[in-house]
Each structure stands twice: as C-alpha cells, then as structure tokens.
C-alpha positions as CSV (number, residue, x, y, z in Angstrom):
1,X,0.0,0.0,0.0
2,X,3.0,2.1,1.1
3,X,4.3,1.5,-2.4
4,X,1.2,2.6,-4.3
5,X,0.9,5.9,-2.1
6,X,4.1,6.2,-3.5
7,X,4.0,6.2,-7.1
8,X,0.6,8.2,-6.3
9,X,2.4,11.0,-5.1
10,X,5.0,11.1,-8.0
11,X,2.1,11.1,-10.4
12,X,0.5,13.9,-8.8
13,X,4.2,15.9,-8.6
14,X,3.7,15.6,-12.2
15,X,1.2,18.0,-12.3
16,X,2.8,20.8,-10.2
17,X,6.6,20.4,-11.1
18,X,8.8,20.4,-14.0
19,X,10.6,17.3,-13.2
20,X,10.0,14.5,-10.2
21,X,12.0,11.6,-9.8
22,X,10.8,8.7,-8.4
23,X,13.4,6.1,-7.0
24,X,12.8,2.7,-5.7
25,X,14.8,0.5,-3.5
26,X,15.0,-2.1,-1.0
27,X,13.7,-1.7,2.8
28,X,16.5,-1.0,4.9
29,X,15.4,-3.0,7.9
30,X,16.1,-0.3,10.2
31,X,14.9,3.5,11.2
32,X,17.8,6.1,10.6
33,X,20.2,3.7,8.6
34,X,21.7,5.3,5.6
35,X,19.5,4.7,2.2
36,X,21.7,2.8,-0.6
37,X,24.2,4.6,-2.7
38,X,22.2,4.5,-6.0
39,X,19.7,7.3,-4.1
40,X,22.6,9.3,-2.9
41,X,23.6,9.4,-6.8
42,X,19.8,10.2,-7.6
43,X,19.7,12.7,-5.3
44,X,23.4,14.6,-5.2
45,X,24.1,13.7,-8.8
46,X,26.8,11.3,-9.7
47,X,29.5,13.7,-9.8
48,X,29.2,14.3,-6.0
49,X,29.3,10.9,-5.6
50,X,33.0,10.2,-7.0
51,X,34.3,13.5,-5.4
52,X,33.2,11.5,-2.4
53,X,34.8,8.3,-3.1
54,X,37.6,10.1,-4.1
55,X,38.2,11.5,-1.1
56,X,37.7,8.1,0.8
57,X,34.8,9.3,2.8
58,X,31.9,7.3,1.1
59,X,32.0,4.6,3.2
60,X,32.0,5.8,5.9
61,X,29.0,8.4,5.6
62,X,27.5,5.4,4.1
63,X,28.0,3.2,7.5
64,X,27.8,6.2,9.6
65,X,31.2,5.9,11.0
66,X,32.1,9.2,9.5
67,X,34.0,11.8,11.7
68,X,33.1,15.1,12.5
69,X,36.0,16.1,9.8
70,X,35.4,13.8,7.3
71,X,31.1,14.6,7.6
72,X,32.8,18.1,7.4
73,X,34.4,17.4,4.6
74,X,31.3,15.7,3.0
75,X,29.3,19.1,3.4
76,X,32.2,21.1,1.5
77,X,32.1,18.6,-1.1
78,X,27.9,18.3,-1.6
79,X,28.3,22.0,-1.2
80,X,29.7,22.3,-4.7
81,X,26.9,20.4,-6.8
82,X,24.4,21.3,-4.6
83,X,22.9,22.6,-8.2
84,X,22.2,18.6,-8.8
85,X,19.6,18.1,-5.4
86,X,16.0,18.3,-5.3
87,X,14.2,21.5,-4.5
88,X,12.2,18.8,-2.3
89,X,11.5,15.1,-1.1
90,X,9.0,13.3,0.4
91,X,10.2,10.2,2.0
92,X,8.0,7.6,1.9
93,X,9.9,4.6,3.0
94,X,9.3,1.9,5.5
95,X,12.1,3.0,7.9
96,X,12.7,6.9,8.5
97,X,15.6,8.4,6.8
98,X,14.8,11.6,9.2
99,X,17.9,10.5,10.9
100,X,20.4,10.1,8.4
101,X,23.6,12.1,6.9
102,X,21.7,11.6,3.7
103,X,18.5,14.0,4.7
104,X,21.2,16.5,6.8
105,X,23.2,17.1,3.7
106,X,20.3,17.8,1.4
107,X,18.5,20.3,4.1
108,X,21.9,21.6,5.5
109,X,24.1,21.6,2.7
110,X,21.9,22.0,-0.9
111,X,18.2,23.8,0.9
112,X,16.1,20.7,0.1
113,X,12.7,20.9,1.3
114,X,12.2,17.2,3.3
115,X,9.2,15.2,4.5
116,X,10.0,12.5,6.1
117,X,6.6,10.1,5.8
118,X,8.1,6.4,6.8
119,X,4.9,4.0,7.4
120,X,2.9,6.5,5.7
121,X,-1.0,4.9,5.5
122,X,-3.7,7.4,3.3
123,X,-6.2,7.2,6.6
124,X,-3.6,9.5,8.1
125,X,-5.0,11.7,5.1
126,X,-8.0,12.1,7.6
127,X,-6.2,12.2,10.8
128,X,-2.9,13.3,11.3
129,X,-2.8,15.1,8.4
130,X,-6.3,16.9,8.6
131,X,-5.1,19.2,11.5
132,X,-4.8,22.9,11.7
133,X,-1.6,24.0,10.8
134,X,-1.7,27.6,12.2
135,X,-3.1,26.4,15.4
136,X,-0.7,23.2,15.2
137,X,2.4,25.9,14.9
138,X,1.0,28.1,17.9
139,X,0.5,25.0,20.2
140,X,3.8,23.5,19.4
141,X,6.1,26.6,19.3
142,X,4.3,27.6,22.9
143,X,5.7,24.4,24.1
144,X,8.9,24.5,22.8
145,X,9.3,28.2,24.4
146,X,8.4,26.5,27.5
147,X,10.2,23.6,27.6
148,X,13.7,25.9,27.3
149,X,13.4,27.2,31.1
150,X,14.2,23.7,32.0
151,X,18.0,22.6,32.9
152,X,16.6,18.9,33.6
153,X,13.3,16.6,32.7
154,X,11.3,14.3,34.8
155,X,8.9,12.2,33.3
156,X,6.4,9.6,35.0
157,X,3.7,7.5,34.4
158,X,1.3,5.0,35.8
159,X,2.3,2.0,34.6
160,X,5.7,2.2,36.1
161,X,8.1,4.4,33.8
162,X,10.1,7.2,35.5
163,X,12.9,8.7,34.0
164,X,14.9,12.1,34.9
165,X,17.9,13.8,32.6
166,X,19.7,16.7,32.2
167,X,18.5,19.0,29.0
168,X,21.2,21.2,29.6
169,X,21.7,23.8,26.6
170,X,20.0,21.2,23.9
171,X,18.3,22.8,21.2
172,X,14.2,22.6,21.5
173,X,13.4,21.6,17.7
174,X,9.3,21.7,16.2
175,X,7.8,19.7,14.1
176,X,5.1,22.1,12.9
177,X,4.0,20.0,9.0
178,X,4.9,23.7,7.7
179,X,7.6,22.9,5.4
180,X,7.6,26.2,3.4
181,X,11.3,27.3,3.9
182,X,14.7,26.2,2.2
183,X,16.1,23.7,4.4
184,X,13.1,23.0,6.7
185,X,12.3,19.2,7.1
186,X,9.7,17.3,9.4
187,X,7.6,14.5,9.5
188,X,3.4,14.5,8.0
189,X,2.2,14.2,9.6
190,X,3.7,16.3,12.0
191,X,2.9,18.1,15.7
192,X,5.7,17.3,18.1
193,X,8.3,19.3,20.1
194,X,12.2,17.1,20.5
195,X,15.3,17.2,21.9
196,X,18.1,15.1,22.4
197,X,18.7,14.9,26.3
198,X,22.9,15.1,27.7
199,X,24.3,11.7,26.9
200,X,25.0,9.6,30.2
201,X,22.4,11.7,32.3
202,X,19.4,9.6,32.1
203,X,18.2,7.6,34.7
204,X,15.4,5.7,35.5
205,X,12.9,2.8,34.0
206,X,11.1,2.6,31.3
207,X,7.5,0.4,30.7
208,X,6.8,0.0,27.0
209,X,2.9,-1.2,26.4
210,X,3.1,0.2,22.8
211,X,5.4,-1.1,19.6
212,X,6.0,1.2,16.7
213,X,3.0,-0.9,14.9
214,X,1.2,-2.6,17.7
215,X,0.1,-2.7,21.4
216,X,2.5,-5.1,23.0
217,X,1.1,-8.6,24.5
218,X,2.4,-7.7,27.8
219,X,4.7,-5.0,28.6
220,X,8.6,-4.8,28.3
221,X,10.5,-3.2,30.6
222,X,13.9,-1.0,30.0
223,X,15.7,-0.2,32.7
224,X,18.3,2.7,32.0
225,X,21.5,3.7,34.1
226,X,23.9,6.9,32.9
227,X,22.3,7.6,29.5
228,X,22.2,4.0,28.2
229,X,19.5,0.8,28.3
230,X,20.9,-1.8,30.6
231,X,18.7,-4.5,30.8
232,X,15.5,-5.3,28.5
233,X,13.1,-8.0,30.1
234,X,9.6,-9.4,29.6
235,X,8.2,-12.8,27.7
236,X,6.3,-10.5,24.8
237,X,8.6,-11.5,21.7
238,X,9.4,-8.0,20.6
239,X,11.5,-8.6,23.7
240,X,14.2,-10.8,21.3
241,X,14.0,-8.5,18.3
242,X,14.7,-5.4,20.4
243,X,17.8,-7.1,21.9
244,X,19.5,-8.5,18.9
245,X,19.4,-4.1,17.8
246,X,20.7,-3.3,21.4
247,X,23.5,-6.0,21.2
248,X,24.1,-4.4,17.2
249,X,26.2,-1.6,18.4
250,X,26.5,0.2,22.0
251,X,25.3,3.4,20.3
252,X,22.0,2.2,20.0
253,X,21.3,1.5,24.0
254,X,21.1,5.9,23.9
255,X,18.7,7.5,25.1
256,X,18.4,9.9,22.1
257,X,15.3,12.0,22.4
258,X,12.5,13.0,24.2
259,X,9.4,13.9,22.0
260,X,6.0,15.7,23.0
261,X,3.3,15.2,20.7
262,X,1.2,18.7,19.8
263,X,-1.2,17.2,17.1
264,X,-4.9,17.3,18.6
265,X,-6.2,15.6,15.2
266,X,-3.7,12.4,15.4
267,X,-5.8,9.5,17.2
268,X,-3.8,6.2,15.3
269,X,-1.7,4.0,18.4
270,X,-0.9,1.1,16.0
271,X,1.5,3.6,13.5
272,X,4.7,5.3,15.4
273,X,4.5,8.0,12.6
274,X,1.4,9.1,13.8
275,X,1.0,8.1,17.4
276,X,4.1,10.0,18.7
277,X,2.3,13.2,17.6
278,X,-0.9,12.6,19.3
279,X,-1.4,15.5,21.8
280,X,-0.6,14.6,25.3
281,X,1.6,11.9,24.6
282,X,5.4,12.0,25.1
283,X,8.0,9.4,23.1
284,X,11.4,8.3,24.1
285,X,13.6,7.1,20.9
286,X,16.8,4.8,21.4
287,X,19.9,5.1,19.3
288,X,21.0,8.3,16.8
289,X,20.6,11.9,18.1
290,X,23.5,13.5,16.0
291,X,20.6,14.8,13.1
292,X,19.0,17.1,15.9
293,X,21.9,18.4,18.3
294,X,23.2,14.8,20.0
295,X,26.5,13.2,19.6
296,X,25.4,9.9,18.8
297,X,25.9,8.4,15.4
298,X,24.3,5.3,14.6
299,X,22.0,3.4,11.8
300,X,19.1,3.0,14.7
301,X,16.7,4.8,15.7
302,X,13.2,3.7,17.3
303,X,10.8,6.1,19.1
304,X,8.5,4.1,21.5
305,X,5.3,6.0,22.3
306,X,3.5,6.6,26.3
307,X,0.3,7.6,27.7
308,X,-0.9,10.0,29.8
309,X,2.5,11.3,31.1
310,X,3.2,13.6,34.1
311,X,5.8,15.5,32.8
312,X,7.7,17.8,34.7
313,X,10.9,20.4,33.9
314,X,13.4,21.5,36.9
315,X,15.2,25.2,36.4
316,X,18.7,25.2,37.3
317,X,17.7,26.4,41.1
318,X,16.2,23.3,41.4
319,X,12.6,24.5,41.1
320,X,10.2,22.4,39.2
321,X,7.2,23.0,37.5
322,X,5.0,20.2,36.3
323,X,4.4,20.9,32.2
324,X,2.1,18.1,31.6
325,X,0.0,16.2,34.1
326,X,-1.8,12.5,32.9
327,X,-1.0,13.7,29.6
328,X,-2.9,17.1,30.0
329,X,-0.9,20.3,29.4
330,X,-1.3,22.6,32.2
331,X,-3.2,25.5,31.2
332,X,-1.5,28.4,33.0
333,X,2.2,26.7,32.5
C-alpha cells in the first residue's frame, strides 16, 4: 500500500513540477540507517558521488562511521553540486531516513525541502494530516518556548516508567508540518516538540505497552542507568528482536530524544509515525541523536510512544514546574 501511495504521489508531482524523480529501493530494515548509494547518486548527482569516493569518505557516511571532519568534509564537497539536489522530497519509505547524513546534507548543505513520511497509510489523510496548521504551529512553538526554562526533565507514568535527565543547553526543535522554507524538514504528519537529552544523564525505567506498529502482549521493561539501556526484560517476543538491535552496536542503547506530541487531530496507536504526535503523549527514541543536536551516530533509531505522562521540567535552582499532568498540558504553565 505504502508503495502505491508512492507512485501516487510522483504522479500527482507531475502536475505541479517540471521534473519528479521517483526512486525505488529495497527496505533498509532499520529506522535512521543510511539509504543505498544509487539514491545518494539520484539525489546529489553522480558527480558528488565520486568526489566522495575520491576523497575516501563514502563509506564511511555510508556506514555512519564518518567523523566530524570527514562529515565536514562531505558538506564542503555536496556544497559544490548542490545545483544537482531536489528543490524537495517526500520520503516515503518503511524506515525513516529523518535521521540520516543523507536528509542532513540535502536540508543543511543544498536547501532541500524534506518530508520524512516512513509507514505513511492514506487514513492518516483524515487524521494526522487533517489538523490545523496555524493552530498546530502556535501550540507547538508555545511548548517548545516553554520547555527551554528547563535545565533537567522528569517524566512519569502510571504504569511504572520514570525517568529524569539533564536538557542542559540542547536545542528545543518543532515539528510544525509547515515545510515552506529552504532547508526545513519534518515529518506529515507532523505536531511534536524534540530534543536530544545530555548523553550519560538519564536515569530511571522505562514500561513499553506500545510497539511502533502494535500494542504489546504484555509490557517490556527498559531499565536505564547513565544515558544507556541496561537491561530489557519481559516474555512478549518484541523482547528478542529489540535485543539483537541493542547487542548491534553500544550506540544504540542511547537515550536519544524525548518527543512531545502537539497534534490534537492524530488519534492512530498502532503507526509510530502518527502516534508519537498525538497531543498529550510524550516518546522516548533509542539510538541516533546527531541529526538534531546529540552526539550519537548510529543506523538506529526507534521512538516508543506513552500515555498519559506527568511531565515535569526542573530550572537550574532546582525548582520544578510540572508541564504536563496525565497527559494534560497545564493550562496556565
């Protein structure tokens, strides 16, 4: 279905732009792992390409085991052809490429326009996606505002999941569908407020009743010392599969964000594309952070959605101030 949305789309770009390219390729089998090298070509031309591997950075971009100099590098590089990139993309994949060197040099670098759509179904068309904008952009930007008197984060719920970490100086970042700008980027649909909280700061347990595509048998619990999952338990069988991507790489044990969803029209618990933007929610995502102000760089990311969450943000005095309580906002906060 996600396939025929797909070609959809590039049939209707048709009608509104002078060229689209549509480009095809294997599932990557993974959120935030690099697409393959034929779309890097498609998008960034294949001149880019061989400056790259000339340069003997390709692979590593490719594997995300890139340096800071040698992503550096990259952007210099991608800098000169940046005449060859899209004007825009819209993503729809199976696994988000939101995360990925290949989305940060196209918004960063050439001014691409990108939304990210992974797991994209056309009932979002009437959920999600139906939303007010203009109210979606006040709501969210409100929040973010807010959420940058807070040195550290504290976030409980009933079920058993508590979890405190620093925020620090981290950029608040909005996901406001509005996409209008060179360079802007987001997911449709969209309504949520992110950051990526201090690396080694969070602490706590975590009781996941939802997977990205399905409530959970019975719930799985994470329990997370100095930034990083340290034990995963519970007899539901996600339980193996999210393991075997722990045990992949150390990277992906992160804690890499903390999301707050904004969109008052997004109702769907069974897609994580829609059901981290449902208003009142929060999401905690393992894995990469480097795409949104973290230092973290690898080919995982997954975003696990929770209800009704008490939310609460300490100053650095040590004052707190409770943000969201059972997954209501607090009116006068």
């Amino acid at each position: 279905m996600l396939r025929d949305i797909a070609i959809l789309t590039a049939e209707a770009g048709r009608s509104l732009s002078k060229k689209v390219l549509f480009y095809e390729y294997p599932a990557t089998g993974t959120h935030a792992k690099e697409p393959p090298l034929k779309l890097w070509e498609c998008a960034f031309g294949k001149r880019a390409i061989s400056a790259l591997k000339k340069a003997g950075i390709l692979k590593p971009l490719l594997s995300k085991k890139a340096t800071d100099a040698q992503i550096k590098q990259a952007q210099k590089i991608i800098l000169r052809y940046k005449k060859s990139a899209p004007h825009a993309v819209i993503a729809l994949s199976n696994y988000s490429t939101t995360h990925t060197l290949f989305r940060n040099l196209l918004t960063k670098v050439c001014g691409s326009r990108y939304a990210s759509m992974p797991l994209f179904d056309v009932g979002m068309l009437e959920t999600g996606m139906a939303v007010n904008y203009k109210e979606l952009k006040k709501r969210t930007d409100l929040i973010s505002k807010t959420l940058r008197k807070a040195d550290s984060i504290e976030i409980k719920t009933s079920n058993g999941t508590h979890l405190k970490f620093q925020r620090g100086k981290r950029k608040i970042h909005s996901d406001t569908g509005i996409l209008t700008k060179a360079g802007s980027f987001g997911n449709l649909p969209a309504g949520e407020v992110f950051l990526s909280p201090i690396e080694g700061t969070a602490n706590g347990k975590l009781i996941l009743e939802w997977a990205p595509t399905r409530r959970l048998a019975s719930p799985i619990t994470l329990i997370v010392k100095e930034g990083n999952v340290k034990d995963v338990s519970g007899s539901e069988p996600y339980v193996t599969y999210l393991g075997e991507k722990l045990n992949e790489r150390k990277e992906n044990r992160n804690i890499a964000e903390l999301g707050i969803g904004t969109n008052d029209m997004a109702k769907r618990l069974d897609n994580i594309l829609e059901s981290e933007k449902i208003m009142g929610t929060i999401h905690i995502a393992l894995g990469d952070n480097s795409s949104f102000g973290g230092n973290v760089k690898t080919p995982f990311h997954q975003d696990f959605v929770f209800l009704k969450p008490t939310l609460i943000l300490i100053d650095k005095k040590g004052t707190k101030t409770e943000l969201m309580r059972d997954g209501r906002f607090i009116d006068d906060v």
